[in-house]
C-alpha positions as CSV (number, residue, x, y, z in Angstrom):
1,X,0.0,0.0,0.0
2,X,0.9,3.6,-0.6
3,X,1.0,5.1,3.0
4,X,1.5,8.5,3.9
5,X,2.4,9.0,7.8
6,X,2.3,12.6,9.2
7,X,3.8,13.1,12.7
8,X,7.2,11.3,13.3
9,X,7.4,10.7,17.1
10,X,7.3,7.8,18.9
11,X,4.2,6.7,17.6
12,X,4.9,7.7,14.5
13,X,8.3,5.8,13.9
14,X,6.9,3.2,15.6
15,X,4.3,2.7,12.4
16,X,7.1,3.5,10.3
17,X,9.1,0.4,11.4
18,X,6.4,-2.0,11.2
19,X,4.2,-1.0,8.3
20,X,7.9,-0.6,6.4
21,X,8.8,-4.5,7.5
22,X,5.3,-5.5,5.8
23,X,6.5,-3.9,2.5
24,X,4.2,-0.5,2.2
25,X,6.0,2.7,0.8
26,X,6.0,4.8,2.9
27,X,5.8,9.0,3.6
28,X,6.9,10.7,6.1
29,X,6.0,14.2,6.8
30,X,7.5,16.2,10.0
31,X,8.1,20.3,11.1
32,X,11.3,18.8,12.0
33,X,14.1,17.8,9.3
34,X,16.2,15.8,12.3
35,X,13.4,13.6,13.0
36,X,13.1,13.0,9.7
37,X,17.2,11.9,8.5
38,X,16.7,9.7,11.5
39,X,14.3,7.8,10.2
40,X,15.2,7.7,6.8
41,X,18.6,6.5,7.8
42,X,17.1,3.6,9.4
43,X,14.3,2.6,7.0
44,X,13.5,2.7,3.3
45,X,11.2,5.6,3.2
46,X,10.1,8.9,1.8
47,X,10.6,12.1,3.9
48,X,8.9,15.2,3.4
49,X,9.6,18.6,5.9
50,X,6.7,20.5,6.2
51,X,3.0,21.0,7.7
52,X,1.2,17.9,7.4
53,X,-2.0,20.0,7.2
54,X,-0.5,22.2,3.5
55,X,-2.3,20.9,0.4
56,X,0.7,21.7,-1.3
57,X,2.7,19.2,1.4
58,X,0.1,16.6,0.4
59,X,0.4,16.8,-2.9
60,X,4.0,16.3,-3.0
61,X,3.6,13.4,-1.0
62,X,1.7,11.9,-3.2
63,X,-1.7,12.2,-1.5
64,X,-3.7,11.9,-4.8
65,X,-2.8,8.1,-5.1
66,X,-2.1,7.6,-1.8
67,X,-4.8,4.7,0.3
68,X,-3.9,5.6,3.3
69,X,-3.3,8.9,5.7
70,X,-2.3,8.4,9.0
71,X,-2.0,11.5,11.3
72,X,-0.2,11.1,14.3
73,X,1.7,14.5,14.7
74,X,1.4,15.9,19.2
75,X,-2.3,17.8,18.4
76,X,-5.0,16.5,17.9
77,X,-6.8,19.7,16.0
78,X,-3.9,19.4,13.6
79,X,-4.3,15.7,13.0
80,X,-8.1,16.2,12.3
81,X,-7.2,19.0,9.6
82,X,-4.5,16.6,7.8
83,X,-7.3,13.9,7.5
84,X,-10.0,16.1,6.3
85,X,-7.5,17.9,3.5
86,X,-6.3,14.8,3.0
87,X,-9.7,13.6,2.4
88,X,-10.3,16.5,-0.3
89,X,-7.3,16.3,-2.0
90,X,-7.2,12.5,-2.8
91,X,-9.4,9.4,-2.2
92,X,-7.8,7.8,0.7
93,X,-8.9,6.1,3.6
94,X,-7.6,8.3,6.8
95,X,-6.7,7.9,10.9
96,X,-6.0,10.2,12.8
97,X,-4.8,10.4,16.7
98,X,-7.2,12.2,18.9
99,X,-6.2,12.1,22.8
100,X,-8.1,15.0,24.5
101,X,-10.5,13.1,26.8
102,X,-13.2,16.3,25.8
103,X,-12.8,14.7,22.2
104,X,-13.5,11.1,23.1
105,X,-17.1,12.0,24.9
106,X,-17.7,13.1,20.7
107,X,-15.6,10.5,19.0
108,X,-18.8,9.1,16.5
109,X,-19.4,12.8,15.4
110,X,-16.3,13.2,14.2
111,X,-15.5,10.6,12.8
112,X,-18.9,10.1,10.5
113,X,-18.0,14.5,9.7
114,X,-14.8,14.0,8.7
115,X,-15.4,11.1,6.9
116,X,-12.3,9.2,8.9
117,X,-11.8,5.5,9.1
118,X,-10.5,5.6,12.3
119,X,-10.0,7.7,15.4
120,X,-7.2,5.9,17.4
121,X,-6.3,7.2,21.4
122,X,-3.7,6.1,22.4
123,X,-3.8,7.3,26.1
124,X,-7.5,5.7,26.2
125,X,-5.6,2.4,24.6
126,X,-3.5,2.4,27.3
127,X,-5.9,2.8,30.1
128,X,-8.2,0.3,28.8
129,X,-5.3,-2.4,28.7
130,X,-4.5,-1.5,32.3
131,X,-7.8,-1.5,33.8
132,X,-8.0,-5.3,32.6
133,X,-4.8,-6.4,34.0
134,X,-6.3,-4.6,37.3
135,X,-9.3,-7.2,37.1
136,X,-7.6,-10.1,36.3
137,X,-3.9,-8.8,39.0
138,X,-1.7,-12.4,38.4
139,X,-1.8,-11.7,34.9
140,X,1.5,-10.1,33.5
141,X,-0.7,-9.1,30.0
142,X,-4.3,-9.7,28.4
143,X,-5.1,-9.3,25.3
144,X,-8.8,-9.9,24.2
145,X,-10.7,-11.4,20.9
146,X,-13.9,-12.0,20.1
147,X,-14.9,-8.6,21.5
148,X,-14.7,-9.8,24.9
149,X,-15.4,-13.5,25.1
150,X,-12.0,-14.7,24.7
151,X,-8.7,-13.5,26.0
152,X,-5.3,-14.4,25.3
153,X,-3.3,-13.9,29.0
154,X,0.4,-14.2,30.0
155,X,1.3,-15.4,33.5
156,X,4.7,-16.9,35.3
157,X,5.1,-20.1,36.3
158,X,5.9,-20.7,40.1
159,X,6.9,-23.6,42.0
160,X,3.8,-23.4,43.9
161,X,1.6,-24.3,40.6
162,X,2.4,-27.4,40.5
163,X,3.0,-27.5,36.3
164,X,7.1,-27.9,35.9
165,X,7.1,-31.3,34.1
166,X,3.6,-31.8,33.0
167,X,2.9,-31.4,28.9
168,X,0.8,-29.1,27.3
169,X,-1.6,-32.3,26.4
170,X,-2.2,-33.1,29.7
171,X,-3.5,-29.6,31.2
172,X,-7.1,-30.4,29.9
173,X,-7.2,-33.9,31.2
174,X,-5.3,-33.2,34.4
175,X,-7.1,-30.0,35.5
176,X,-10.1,-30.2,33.7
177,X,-9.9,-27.2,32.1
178,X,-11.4,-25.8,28.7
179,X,-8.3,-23.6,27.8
180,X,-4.9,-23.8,25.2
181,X,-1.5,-23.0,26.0
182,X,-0.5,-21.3,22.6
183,X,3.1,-20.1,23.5
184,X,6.2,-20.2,25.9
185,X,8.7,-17.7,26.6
186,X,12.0,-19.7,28.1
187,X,15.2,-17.6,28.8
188,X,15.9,-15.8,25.2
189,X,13.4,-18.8,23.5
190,X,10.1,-18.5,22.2
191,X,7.9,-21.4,21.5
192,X,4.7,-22.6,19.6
193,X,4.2,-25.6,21.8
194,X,3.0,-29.1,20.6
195,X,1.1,-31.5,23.0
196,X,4.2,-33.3,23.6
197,X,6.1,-29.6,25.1
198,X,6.8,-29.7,28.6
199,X,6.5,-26.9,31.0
200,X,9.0,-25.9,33.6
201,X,8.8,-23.3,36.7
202,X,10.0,-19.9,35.7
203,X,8.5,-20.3,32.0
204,X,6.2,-17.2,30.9
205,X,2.8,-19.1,29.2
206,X,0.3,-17.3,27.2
207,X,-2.7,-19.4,27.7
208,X,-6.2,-18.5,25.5
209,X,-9.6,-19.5,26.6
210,X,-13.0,-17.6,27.3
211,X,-12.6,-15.6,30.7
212,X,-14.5,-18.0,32.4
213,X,-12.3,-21.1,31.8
214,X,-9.2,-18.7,32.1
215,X,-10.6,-18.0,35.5
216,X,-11.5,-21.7,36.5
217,X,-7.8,-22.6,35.4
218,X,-6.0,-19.9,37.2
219,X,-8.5,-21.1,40.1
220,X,-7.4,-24.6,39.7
221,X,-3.7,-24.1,40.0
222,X,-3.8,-21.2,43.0
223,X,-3.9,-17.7,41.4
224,X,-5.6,-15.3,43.1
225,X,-8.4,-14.2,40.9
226,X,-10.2,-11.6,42.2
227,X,-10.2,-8.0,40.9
228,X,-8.2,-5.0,42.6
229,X,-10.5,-3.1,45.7
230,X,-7.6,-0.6,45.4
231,X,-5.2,1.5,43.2
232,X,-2.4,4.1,43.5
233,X,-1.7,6.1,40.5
234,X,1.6,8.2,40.1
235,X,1.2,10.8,37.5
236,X,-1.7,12.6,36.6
237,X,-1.8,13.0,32.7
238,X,-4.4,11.6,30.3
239,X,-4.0,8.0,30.7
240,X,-4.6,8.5,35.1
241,X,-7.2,10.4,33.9
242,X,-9.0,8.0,31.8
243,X,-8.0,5.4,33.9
244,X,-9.5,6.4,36.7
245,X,-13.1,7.0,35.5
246,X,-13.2,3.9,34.2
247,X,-11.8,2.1,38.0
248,X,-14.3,4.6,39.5
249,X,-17.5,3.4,37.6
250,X,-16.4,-0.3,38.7
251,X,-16.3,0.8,42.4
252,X,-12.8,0.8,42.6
253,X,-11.0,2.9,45.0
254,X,-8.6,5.5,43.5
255,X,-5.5,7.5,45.0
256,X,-3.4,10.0,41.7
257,X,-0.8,11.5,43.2
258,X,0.4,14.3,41.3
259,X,3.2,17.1,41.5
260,X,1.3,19.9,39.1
261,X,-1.2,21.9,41.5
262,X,-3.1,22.7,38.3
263,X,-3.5,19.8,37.1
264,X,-4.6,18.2,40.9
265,X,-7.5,21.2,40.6
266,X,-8.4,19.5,36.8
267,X,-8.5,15.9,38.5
268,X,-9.6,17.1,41.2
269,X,-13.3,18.8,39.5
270,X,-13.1,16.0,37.0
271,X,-12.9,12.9,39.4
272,X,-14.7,14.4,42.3
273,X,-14.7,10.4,43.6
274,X,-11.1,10.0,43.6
275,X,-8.5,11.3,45.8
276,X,-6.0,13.3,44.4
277,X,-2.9,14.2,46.5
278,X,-0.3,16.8,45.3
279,X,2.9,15.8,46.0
280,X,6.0,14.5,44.6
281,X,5.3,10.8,43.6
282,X,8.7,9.6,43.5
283,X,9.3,10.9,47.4
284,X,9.5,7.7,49.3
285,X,8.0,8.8,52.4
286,X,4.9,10.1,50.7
287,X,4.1,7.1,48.9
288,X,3.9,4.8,52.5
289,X,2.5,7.9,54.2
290,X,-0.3,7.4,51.5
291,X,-0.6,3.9,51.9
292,X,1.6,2.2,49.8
293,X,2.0,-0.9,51.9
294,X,-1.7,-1.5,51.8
295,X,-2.8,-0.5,48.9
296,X,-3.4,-3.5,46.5
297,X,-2.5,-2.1,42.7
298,X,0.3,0.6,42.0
299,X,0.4,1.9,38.5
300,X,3.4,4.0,37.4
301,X,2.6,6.9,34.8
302,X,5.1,9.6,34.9
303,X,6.6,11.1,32.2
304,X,10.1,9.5,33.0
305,X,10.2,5.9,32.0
306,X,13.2,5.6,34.3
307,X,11.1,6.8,37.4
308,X,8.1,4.3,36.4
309,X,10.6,1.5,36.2
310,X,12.1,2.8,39.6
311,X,8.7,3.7,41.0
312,X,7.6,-0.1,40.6
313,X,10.5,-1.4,41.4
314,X,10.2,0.3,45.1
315,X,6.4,-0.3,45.1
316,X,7.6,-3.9,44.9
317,X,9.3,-3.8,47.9
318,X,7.3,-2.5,50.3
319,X,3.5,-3.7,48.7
320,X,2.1,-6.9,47.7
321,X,0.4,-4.6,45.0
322,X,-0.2,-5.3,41.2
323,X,2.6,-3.4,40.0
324,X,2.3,-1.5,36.4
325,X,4.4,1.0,34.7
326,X,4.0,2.8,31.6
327,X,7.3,2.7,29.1
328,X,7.1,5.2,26.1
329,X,11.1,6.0,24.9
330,X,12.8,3.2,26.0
331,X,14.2,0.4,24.1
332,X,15.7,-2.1,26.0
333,X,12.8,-4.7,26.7
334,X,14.7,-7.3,26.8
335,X,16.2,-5.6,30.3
336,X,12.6,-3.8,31.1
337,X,11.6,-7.8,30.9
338,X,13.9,-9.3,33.1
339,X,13.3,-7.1,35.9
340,X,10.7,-8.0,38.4
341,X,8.8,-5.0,38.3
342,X,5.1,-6.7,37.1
343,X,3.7,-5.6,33.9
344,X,4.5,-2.9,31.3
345,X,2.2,-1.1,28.8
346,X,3.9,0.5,25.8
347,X,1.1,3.0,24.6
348,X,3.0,3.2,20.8
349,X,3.1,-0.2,20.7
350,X,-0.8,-0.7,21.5
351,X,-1.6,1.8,18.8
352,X,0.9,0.0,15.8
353,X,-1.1,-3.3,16.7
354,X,-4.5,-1.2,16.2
355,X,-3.6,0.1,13.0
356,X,-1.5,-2.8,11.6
357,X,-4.8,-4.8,12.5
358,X,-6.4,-2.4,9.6
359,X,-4.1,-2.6,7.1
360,X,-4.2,-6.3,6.8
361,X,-7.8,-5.9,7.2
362,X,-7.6,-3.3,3.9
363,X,-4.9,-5.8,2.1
364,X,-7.0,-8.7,2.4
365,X,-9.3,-11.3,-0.7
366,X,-12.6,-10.9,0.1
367,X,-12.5,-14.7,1.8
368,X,-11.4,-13.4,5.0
369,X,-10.6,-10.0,7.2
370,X,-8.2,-9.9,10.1
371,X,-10.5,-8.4,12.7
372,X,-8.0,-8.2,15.8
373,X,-4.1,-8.4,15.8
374,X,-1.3,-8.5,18.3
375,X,2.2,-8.4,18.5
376,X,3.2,-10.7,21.3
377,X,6.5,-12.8,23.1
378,X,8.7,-8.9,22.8
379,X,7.4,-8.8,19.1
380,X,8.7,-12.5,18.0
381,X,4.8,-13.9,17.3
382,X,1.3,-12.4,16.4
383,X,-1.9,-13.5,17.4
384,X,-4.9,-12.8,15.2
385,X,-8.2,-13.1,14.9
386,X,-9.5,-13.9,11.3
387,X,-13.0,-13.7,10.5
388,X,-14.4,-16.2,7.6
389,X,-16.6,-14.8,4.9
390,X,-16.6,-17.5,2.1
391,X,-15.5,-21.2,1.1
392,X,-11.8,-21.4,0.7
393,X,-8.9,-24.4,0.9
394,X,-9.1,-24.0,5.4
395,X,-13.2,-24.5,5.6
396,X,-14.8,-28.0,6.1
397,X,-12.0,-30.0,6.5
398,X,-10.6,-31.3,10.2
399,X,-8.3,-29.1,11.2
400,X,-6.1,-32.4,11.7
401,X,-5.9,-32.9,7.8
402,X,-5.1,-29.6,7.0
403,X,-1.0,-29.2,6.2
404,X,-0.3,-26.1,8.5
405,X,2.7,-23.6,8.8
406,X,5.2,-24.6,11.4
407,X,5.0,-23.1,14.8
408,X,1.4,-22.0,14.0
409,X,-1.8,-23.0,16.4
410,X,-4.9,-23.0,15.6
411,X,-6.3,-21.6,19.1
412,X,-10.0,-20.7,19.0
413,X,-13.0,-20.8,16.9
414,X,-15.7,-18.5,17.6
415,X,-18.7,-20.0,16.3
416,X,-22.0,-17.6,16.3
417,X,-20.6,-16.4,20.2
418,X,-20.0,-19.7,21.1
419,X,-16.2,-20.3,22.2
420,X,-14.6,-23.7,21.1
421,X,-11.1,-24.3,21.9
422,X,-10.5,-26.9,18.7
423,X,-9.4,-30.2,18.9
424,X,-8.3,-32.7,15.1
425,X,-11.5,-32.9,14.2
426,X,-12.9,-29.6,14.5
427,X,-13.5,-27.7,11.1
428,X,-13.9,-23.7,10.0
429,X,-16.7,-23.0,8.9
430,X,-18.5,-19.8,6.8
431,X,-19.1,-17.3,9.3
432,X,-16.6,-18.2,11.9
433,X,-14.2,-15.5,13.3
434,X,-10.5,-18.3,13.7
435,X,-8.0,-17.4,16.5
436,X,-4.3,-18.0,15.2
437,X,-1.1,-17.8,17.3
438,X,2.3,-18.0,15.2
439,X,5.5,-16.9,15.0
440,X,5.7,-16.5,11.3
441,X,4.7,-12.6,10.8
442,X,2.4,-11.2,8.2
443,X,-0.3,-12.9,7.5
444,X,-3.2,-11.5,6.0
445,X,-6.1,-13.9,5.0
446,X,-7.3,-17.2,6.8
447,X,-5.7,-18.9,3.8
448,X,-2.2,-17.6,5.0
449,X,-2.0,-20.4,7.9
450,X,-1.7,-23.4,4.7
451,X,1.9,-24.5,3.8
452,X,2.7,-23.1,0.4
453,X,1.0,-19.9,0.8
């Protein structure tokens, strides 16, 4: 696809390096002509240094054959004004960031206005990811399908589970339990497990079942399961902000402490439930005056990665908490990982997944769309959520016979909002949305998962 990217921050670049690895030609537009050598010196694409919102920009970039627009520049009023020129000056599809929580209460208006395909929020992305690791606390990530009825969830292994030694094929039978075990992070390994893959203590599993059985399993090998009563927030920007509404109209308890006295009287009128304390979050002696110790969730959303990393890190130490921090610059996950510090949310990362999702979706034959994608095990795997519109090579036959890629599984069929974890015999069917988990990247139709294709 012909792709035009306006905005080259974090998000930005972020796009750039996945949409580029998929093949796409790529634009980039930025104010800023450092932003843009960097990126061109590390990927094959176009840059352009200007306002994103000039017709005259546009057209040099190629808007006029162009499919796609995608506005991710720091405002969101200038975002909204490259989609809707955009819109005028060519015949592409167009997405555009929008993070002002004011603009989400009015999302469907603008959208169906300005005639965009999609309205992505980052911040709101965020928030939502966290408040479902705060109902589900032993979980390290969640990802959801289906729109809601299954979930894909990543957990450690602890001595205390009872699992090192048993095989994947004997979880069902064993523990009487409807779910899959799709993947296994090991040291620096990633796996696609078979029946025949043993477990060990210290592995991180990605199982995928509805949240029922995902419950009953977690249940079954002694995971605490029950949501958070509690949270302490650090950092009191967009994402605390929608982050807290949302605990708040679930009857959770919320603490934000923040160090702008503005912002506290913002927080403050908007969240008139919560309890916003201005202060210094990274003072130790504040954060166990406030409760620290008791307090059963601690999410970390400064504007310093270093201090969220720190900040959980100490919460760790003194709390039995949930511990989250929020990670937007830094690169070195494969340190971030190996530090015990609970779970982090990479806001650019969420947003790549949404709009990757849509691309394939906008690349794909007619048989099949990809309705839901994520990048999973540090980026090394996808999971993906195919929906079936028509007869093709994959439907009617047991999924037994069918000669699939390597290290792919097969993980869920949702059947009319019934949720089947699939067995050999099981078949796709017209109408089905298919779950797939694999390490081989890019796939874009339902077909994709056959050998040879």
């Amino acid at each position: 696809m012909e792709i035009i990217i306006v905005g080259c921050g974090k998000v930005g670049t972020t796009l750039a390096e996945r949409l580029s690895a998929e093949g796409h030609n790529l634009v980039m537009i930025d104010l800023l002509s450092q932003k843009l050598n960097n990126i061109q010196n590390s990927l094959d694409v176009m840059g352009i240094e200007g306002n994103g919102a000039s017709y005259n920009i546009l057209i040099e970039a190629g808007v006029e054959t162009a499919d796609l627009l995608i506005a991710v520049t720091g405002a969101d009023e200038l975002n909204l004004l490259c989609c809707l020129i955009a819109k005028k000056a060519g015949h592409c599809q167009t997405i555009a960031r929008v993070r002002n929580p004011l603009y989400n209460q009015e999302v469907n208006f603008i959208k169906e206005s300005l005639g965009l395909t999609m309205i992505i929020n980052p911040e709101l992305a965020a928030a939502s990811e966290i408040a479902r690791l705060l109902r589900f606390p032993s979980a390290i990530k969640i990802d959801t399908f289906a729109k809601g009825r299954v979930e894909l969830l990543k957990f450690k292994i602890c001595p205390e589970f009872h699992l090192d030694g048993m095989k994947v094929l004997e979880i069902s039978s064993k523990l009487k339990c409807d779910i899959l075990i799709c993947a296994v992070e090991r040291g620096e390994d990633v796996f696609i497990p078979n029946g025949a893959f043993e477990l060990k203590d210290n592995d991180l599993v990605s199982i995928i079942g509805s949240p029922q059985n995902s419950a009953n399993f977690f249940r079954k090998i002694g995971i605490v399961i029950h949501p958070v009563k509690n949270t302490m927030i650090i950092g009191g920007g967009t994402i605390a902000h929608y982050l807290a509404k949302r605990l708040l109209d679930t009857g959770i308890r919320v603490r934000i402490i923040e160090n702008n006295k503005e912002r506290c009287k913002y927080l403050s009128d908007q969240l008139p439930e919560a309890s916003i304390i201005y202060g210094d979050g990274t003072n130790q002696s504040l954060l166990l005056e406030e409760g620290l110790s008791q307090t059963e969730s601690f999410v970390a959303l400064t504007n310093l990665d270093e201090e969220n990393i720190l900040l959980a890190l100490f919460a760790k130490k003194h709390s039995p908490a949930k511990t989250i921090a929020k990670v937007n610059r830094l690169a070195f996950t494969d340190i971030i990982d190996s530090l015990d510090i609970g779970s982090v949310i990479y806001p650019k990362y969420i947003t790549a997944d949404y709009i990757l999702q849509y691309v394939r979706a906008a690349q794909n034959s007619i048989g099949s769309n990809v309705e839901t994608l994520y990048k999973i095990l540090d980026d090394r795997a996808e999971a993906l959520e195919f929906s079936v519109h028509e007869e093709s090579p994959v439907t009617g036959i047991p999924l037994a016979q069918l000669d699939l890629r390597d290290n792919l599984l097969v993980c869920c069929i949702n059947r009319n909002g019934s949720i089947r974890i699939p067995r050999g015999q099981d078949t796709i069917q017209v109408g089905d949305t298919v779950i797939v988990v694999t390490s081989v990247t890019g796939l874009g139709d339902i077909r994709d998962i056959l050998k040879g294709k």
